[in-house]
Phi, psi and omega in degrees: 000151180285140183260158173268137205227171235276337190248042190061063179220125172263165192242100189288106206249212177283298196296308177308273164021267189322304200313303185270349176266144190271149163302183183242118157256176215273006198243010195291134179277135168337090198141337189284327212229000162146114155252103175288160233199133162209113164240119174196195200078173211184174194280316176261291135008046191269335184261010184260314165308314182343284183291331190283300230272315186291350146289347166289315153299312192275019157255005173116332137026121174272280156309131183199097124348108121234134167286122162231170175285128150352337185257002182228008142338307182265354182297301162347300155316316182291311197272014169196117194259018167258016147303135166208130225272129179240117209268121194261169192299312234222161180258346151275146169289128182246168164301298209289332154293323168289348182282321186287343184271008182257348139274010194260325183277152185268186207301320212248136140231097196324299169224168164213145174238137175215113166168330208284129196093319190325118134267118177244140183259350176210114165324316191279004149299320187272340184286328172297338194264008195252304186293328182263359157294310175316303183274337170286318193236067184345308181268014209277139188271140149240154203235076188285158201209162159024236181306332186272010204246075175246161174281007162273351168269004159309332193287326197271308229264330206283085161125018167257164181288066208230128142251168177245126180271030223268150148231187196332304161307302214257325168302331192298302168287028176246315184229017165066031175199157181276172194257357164116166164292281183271129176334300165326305180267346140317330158307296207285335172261021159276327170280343163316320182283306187317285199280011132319285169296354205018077178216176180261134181234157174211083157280153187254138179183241162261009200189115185255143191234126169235155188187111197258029149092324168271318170241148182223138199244172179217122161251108183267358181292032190283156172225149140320001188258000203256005188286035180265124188286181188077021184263322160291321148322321184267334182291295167326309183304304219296329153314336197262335167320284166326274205295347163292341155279026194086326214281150190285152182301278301199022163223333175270322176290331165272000162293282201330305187316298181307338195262275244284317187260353164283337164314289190292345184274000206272290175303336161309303171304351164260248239289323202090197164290022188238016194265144192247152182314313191296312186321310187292353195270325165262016167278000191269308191292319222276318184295296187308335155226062167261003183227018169284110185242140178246157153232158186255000000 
């Protein structure tokens, strides 16, 4: 069970986990259970969208969108056909890739994680597109990344259903202060920033910390084999997997941290010191269903 430790920080184990990922009902349609939205990618970074949508699948995700830049589309495709690929104009994200891609999306999109691999040539491409996700699909989470996590989108993001993904490097550019040294003091400034910003923050690290400003969670569930890259590209599917299910940000990040890295101790456990992010991608259904409830 999650423990509480003396300053409100719970320490997010299995049993919190179970608690919180929501059921299947048994009568449910293609559609039901989340339609995910992963816009990334790059010329050299073709494998980071990759990983947010197949981990986005292996969390129960019925649908899965990825928006890539056009010239690395079809490879995407070759390698899994149940993606499905929405192929953008430009190899940075521009307004004209996001105009072309919002004709491009179906009517309803639950979530989206956007940055991973992501070059963007102009902030106000990301903000049209944070926004008209937001407003178009009233309850849809989004889920920022890599590239997508700069501090001129906090003004658009503050009080909508968004986490943020930093790690150390990337909380300093993002909120212009470090993120700290000590678990304690890594704590107190994620929760500043959360509730500063009203958003969900979830760094990632040897000790991973989340907080939506009001509560703050800590994940120790981790392997060292997992400092391998792309293991943050599947922790990005797997959030946007979760808030396509309804689960509130600040409950989806910390089911995800934990799923994720039980994902890596699970591939640690074959493989050893030796594992590549894909290893990790079916260890996602094997940890996730142990906590698979049908209802009627």
């Amino acid at each position: 069970m999650a423990n509480v430790s003396a300053n409100n920080v719970v320490e997010v184990d299995e049993l919190y986990v179970k608690q919180l990922i929501p059921p299947r009902l048994a009568r449910s349609k293609k559609g039901d259970n989340g339609v995910v939205l992963i816009v990334g990618g790059s010329k050299v970074y073709h494998g980071a969208p990759l990983l947010a949508a197949l981990a986005a699948y292996r969390s129960g995700a019925d649908l899965v969108y990825v928006a890539v830049p056009e010239r690395i589309s079809l490879a995407l495709r070759a390698y899994n056909p149940s993606l499905i690929v929405l192929p953008l104009p430009d190899a940075r994200l521009t307004k004209g890739s996001v105009n072309r891609l919002k004709g491009m999306l179906p009517k309803r999109v639950d979530s989206a994680a956007i940055g991973m691999g992501l070059s963007i040539a102009r902030i106000d491409a990301l903000k049209d597109l944070v926004m008209y996700l937001t407003e178009s699909n009233s309850n849809s989470g989004i889920v920022l990344d890599a590239g997508a996590l700069l501090p001129d989108i906090l003004p658009v993001v503050n009080g909508r259903r968004v986490i943020v993904t930093p790690h150390a490097g990337e909380f300093k550019r993002l909120f212009g202060s470090d993120a700290g040294v000590d678990e304690h003091t890594r704590v107190m400034n994620v929760r500043r920033e959360a509730e500063k910003y009203n958003v969900t923050v979830l760094l990632k690290g040897w000790v991973d910390v989340i907080s939506d400003g009001s509560r703050a969670a800590v994940n120790r569930t981790h392997i060292c084999a997992m400092t391998v890259g792309g293991t943050g590209d599947i922790l990005s599917g797997l959030l946007a997997g979760l808030l396509a299910k309804g689960m509130e940000p600040f409950h989806a990040a910390a089911s995800a941290a934990y799923i994720n890295g039980s994902a890596g101790i699970n591939a640690y456990n074959r493989l050893g010191l030796h594992i590549m992010p894909s290893d990790m991608i079916d260890e996602i259904a094997y940890v996730m269903k142990r906590y698979d409830k049908i209802t009627q």
